[in-house]
C-alpha positions as CSV (number, residue, x, y, z in Angstrom):
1,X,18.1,-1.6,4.4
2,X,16.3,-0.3,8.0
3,X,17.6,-2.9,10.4
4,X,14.8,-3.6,13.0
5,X,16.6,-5.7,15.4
6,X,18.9,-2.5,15.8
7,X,16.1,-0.3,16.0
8,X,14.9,-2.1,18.9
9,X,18.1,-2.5,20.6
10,X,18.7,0.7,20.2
11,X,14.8,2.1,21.1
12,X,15.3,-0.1,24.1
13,X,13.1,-2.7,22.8
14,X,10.2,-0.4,24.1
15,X,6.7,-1.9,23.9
16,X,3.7,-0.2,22.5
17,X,0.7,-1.9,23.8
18,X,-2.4,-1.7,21.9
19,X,-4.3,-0.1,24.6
20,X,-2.3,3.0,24.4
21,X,-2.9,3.4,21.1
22,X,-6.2,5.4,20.4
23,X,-6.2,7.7,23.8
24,X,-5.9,10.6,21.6
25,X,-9.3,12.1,21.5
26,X,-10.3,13.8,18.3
27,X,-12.9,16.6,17.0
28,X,-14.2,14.8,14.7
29,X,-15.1,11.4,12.9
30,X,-11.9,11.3,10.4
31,X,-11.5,9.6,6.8
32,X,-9.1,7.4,5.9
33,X,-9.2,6.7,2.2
34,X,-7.4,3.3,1.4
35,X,-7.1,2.2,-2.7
36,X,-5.5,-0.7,-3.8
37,X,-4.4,-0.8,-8.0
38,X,-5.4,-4.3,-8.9
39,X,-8.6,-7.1,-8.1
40,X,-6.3,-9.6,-6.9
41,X,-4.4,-6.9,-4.6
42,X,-7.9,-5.9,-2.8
43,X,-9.1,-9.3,-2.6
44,X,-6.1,-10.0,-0.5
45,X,-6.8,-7.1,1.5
46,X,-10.1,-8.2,2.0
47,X,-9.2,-11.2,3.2
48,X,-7.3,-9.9,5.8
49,X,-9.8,-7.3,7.0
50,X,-12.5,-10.0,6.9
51,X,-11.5,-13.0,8.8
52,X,-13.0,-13.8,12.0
53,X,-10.6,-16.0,13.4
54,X,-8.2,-13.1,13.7
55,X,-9.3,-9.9,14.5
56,X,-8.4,-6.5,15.3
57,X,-10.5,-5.5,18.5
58,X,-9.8,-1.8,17.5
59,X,-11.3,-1.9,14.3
60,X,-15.1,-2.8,14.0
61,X,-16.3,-5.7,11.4
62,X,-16.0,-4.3,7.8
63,X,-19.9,-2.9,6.8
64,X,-21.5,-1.9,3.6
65,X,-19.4,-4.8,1.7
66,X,-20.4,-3.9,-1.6
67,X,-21.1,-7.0,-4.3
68,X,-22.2,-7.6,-8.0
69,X,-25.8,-7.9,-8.0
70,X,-25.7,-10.8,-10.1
71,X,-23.5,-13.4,-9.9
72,X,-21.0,-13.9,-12.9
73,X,-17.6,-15.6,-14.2
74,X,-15.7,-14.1,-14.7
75,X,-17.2,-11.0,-12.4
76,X,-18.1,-8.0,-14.7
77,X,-16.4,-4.8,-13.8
78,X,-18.4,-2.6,-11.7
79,X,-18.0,0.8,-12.5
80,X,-18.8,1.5,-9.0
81,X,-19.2,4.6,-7.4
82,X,-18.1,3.1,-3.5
83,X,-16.2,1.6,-1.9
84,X,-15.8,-2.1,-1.6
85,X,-16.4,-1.3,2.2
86,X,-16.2,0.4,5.4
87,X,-14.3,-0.2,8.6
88,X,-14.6,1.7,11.9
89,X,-11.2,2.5,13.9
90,X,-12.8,2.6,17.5
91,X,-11.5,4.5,20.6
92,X,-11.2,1.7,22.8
93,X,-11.4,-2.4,22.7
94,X,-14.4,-1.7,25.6
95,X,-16.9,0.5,23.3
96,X,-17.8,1.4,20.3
97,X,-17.0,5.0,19.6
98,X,-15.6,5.3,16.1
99,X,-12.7,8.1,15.6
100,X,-11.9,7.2,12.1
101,X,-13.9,5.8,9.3
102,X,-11.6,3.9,6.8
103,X,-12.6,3.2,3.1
104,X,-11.0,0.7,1.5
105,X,-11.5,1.2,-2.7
106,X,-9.8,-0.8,-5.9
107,X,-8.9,1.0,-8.7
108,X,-10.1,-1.7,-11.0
109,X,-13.4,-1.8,-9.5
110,X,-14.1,1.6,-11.0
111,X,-12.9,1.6,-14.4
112,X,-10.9,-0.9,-16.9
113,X,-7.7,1.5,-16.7
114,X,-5.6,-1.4,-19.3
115,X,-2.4,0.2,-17.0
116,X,-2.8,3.4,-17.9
117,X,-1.5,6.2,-15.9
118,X,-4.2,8.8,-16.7
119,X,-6.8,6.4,-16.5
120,X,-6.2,5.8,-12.8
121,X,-6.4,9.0,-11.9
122,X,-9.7,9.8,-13.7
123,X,-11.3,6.1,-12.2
124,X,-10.2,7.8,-9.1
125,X,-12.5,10.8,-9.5
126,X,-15.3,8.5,-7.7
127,X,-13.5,8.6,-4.4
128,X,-12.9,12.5,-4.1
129,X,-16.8,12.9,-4.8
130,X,-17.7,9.9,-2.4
131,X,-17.1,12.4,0.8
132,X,-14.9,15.0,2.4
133,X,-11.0,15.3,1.7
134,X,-10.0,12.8,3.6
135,X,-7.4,13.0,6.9
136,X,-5.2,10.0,5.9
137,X,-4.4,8.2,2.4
138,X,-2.9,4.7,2.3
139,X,-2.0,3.4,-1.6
140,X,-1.8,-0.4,-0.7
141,X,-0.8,-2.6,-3.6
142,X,2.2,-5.3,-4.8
143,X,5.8,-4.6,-6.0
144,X,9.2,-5.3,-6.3
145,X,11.9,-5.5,-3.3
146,X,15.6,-4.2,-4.7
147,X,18.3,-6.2,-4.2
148,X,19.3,-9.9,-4.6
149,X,17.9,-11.1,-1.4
150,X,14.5,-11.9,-1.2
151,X,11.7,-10.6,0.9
152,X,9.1,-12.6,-0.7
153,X,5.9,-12.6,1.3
154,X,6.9,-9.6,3.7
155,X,5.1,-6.6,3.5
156,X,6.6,-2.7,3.6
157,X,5.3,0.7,4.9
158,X,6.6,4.1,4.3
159,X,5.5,7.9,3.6
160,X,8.3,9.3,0.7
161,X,7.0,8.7,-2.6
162,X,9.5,9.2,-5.8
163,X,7.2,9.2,-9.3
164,X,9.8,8.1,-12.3
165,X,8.4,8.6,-16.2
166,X,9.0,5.8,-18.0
167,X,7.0,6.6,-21.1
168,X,10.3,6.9,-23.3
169,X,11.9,4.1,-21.5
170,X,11.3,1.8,-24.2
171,X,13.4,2.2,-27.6
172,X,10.8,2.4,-30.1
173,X,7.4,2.4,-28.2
174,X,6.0,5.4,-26.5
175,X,3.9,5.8,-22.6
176,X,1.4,7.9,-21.5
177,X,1.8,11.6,-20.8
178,X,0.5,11.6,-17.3
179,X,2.3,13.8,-15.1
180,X,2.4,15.7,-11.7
181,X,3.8,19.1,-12.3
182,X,6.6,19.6,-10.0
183,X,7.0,16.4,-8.5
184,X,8.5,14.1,-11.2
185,X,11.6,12.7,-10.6
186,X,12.1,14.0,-6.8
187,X,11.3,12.4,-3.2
188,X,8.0,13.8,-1.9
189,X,7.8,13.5,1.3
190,X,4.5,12.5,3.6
191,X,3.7,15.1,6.3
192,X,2.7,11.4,8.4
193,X,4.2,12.3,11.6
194,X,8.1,9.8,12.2
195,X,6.1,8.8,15.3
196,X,3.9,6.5,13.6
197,X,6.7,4.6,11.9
198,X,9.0,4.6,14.7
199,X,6.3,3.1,17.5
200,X,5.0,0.5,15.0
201,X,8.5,-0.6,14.5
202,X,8.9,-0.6,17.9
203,X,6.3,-2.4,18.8
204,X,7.0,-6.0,19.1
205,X,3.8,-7.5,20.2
206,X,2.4,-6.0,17.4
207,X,5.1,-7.4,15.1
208,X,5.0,-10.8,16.3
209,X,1.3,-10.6,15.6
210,X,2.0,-9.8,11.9
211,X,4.5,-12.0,11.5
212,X,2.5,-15.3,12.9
213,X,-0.4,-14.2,10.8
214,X,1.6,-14.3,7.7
215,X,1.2,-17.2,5.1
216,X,4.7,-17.5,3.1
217,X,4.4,-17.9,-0.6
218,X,6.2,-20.6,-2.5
219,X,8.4,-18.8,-5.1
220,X,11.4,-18.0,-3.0
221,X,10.2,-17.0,0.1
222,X,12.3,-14.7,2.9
223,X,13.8,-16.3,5.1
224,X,11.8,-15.0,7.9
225,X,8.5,-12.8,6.7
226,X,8.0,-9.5,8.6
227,X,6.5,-6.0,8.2
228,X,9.7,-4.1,6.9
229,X,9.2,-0.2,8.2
230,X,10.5,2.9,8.5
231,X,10.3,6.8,8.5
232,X,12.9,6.9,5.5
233,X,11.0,4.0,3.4
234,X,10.5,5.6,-0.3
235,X,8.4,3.5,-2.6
236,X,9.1,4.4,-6.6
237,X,6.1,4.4,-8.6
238,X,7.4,4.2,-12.5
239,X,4.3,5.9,-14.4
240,X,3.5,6.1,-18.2
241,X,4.8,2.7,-18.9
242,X,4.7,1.5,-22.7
243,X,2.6,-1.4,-23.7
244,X,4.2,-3.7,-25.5
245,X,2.7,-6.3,-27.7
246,X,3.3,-9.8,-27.1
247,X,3.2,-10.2,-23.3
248,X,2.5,-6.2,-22.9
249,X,4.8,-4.3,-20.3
250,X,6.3,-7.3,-18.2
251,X,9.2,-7.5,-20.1
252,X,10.3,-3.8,-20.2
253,X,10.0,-3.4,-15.9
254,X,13.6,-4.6,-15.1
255,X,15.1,-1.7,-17.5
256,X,12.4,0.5,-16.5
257,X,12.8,-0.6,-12.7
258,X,16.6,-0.3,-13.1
259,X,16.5,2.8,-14.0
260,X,14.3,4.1,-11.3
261,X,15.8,3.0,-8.5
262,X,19.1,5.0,-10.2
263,X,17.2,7.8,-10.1
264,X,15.5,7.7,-6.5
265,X,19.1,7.0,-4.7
266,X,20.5,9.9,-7.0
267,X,17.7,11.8,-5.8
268,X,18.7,11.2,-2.1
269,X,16.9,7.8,-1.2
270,X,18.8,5.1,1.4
271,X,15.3,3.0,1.7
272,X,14.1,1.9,-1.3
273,X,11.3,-0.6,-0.2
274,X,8.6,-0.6,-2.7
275,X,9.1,-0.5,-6.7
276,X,5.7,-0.3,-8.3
277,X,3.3,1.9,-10.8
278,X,0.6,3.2,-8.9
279,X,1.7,4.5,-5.3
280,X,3.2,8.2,-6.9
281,X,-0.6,8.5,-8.5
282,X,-2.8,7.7,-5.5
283,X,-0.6,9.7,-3.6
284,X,-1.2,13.0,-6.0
285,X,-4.6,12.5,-5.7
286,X,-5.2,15.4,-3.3
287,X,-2.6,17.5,-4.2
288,X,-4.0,20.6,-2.5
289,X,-4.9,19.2,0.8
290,X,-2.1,16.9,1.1
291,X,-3.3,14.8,3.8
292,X,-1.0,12.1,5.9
293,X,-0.2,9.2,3.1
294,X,1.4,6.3,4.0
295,X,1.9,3.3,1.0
296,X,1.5,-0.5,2.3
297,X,3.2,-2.7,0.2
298,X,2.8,-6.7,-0.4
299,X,6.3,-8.2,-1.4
300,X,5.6,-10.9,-4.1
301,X,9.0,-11.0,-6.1
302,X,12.5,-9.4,-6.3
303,X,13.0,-6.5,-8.8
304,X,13.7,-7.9,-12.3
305,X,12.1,-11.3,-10.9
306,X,8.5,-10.7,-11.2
307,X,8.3,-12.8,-14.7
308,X,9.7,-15.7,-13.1
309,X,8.6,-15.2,-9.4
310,X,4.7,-13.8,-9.1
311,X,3.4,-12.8,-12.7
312,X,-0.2,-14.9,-12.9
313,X,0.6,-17.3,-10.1
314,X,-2.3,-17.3,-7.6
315,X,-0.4,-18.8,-4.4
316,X,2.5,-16.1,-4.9
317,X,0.4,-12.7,-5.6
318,X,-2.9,-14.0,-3.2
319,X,-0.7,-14.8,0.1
320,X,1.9,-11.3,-0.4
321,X,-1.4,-9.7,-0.8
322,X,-2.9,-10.9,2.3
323,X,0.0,-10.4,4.1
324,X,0.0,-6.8,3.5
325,X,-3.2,-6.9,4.6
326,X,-2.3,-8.5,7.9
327,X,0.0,-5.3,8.3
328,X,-2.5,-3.1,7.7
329,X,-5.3,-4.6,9.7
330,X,-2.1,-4.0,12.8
331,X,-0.7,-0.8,11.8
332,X,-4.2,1.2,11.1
333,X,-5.0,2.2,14.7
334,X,-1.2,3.8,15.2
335,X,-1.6,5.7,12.2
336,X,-4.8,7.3,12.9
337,X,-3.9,8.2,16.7
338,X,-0.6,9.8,14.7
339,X,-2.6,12.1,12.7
340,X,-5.3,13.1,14.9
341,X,-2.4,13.8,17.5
């Protein structure tokens, strides 16, 4: 696992300060599409992005906050066509000149997908009409941390995706047939320049800030939560999962998520630090284009512990979720100055 306090010893403990930031001017206004899988995943996001007690002076006040029209309990699915809203990442603290537009979307709030694969990436056909191809892609979103230690509560960034089919995973049940020619089964890389990982991870003002925002779940929480990056960080996404009656796909995911991460270190990974379903297909949404991708990932359980640790429980899935949010709410400004360098 990335070792920070190394890092920093090694980097010379060397301060970014958020001023520096966003000096880099750019051409234009860019777009920076963010899509979370799940309701509960955005709402944490949300809450993050929203709160007025703790803000990021670089990014504006989220705008156009898009809400059911009338007011239901459950809330009906929206089938909406926008995002849920918009966020301007601003030049300087001092003004208001906006070098980035960011767009954060949910997945559920455009179609009932059921899990499916193929579903998410047709749901997803809203955000490639709503505007240009956008400059930077961020799949935010919960999942499992390998290894018997827990990082419950901690949120993870990296750029290397590695997409594993699981549809014949199962003995006697059969996945989806979704697929990404060429890139199942093998690291794909993120053209996100190593600066941006290396100077957030470097950056301990901005660390400490995430880490005192952070609320820490109650199902086994790490010791001490943190934003765990890295420039080698590879998040799996395991696609084409089989539903399975009684209790649907929960209890295939440790043999499923076994497997993968198998499959990613045999592939070449060192950093596994995200294990999930829906990362690998946000990240082929714009295959031709390829723009800078990062995944931000909200720690709820272990691998093989999600039954026991987050499945359904509000105060274990809602504070990961928020944290990851936190991280994002930090980390957004570094990323765009990285990409519009």
């Amino acid at each position: 696992m990335y070792n920070r306090r190394v890092f920093l010893a090694n980097a010379g403990a060397a301060l970014i300060s958020a001023p520096s930031l966003l000096r880099a001017q750019t051409s234009k206004k860019l777009r920076i599409v963010v899509v979370a899988n799940r309701y509960h995943e955005a709402d944490g996001l949300m809450a993050a992005m929203t709160n007025q007690m703790k803000q990021n002076p670089y990014l504006s006040y989220p705008y156009k906050v898009a809400a059911s029209k009338d007011p239901a309990y459950p809330p009906p699915p929206q089938n909406s066509t926008e995002p849920r809203c918009l966020i301007d990442v601003r030049n300087a603290t001092s003004g208001n000149a906006a070098v980035a537009t960011v767009e954060i979307w949910c997945i559920d709030d455009l179609a009932s997908v059921k899990g499916e694969s193929a579903a998410k990436v047709a749901a997803m056909a809203a955000i490639t009409k709503y505007g240009q191809v956008p400059d930077g892609v961020i799949a935010f979103g919960t999942a499992g941390y390998p290894g018997a230690a827990s990082n419950n509560g901690c949120a993870t960034i990296g750029g290397t995706i590695f997409i594993h089919d699981a549809a014949k995973d199962v003995d006697g049940a059969q996945g989806g047939n979704w697929g990404w020619p060429n890139k199942m089964e093998k690291l794909i890389p993120s053209k996100t320049p190593v600066s941006f990982f290396t100077n957030v991870a470097s950056d301990q003002k901005m660390l400490d800030a995430i880490t005192g925002e952070m609320i820490p779940p109650p199902n086994r929480p790490a010791g001490f939560l943190q934003l765990l990056i890295a420039p080698d960080g590879v998040g799996i996404s395991s696609v084409n999962i089989p539903s399975l009656s009684g209790g649907g796909a929960g209890a295939a995911y440790c043999g499923i998520d076994t497997k993968a991460i198998g499959l990613a270190k045999a592939a070449g990974a060192t950093n596994i630090s995200s294990v999930e379903t829906t990362h690998g297909v946000i990240r082929s949404m714009w295959e031709k284009d390829d723009p800078a991708f990062i995944y931000v990932t909200a720690i709820p359980n272990r691998v093989c512990h999600f039954p026991d640790e987050a499945s359904s429980i509000y105060r274990q899935e809602f504070p990961s979720s928020h944290n990851a949010g936190i991280a994002l709410k930090y980390a957004l400004p570094g990323f765009v100055k990285a990409i519009a360098s």
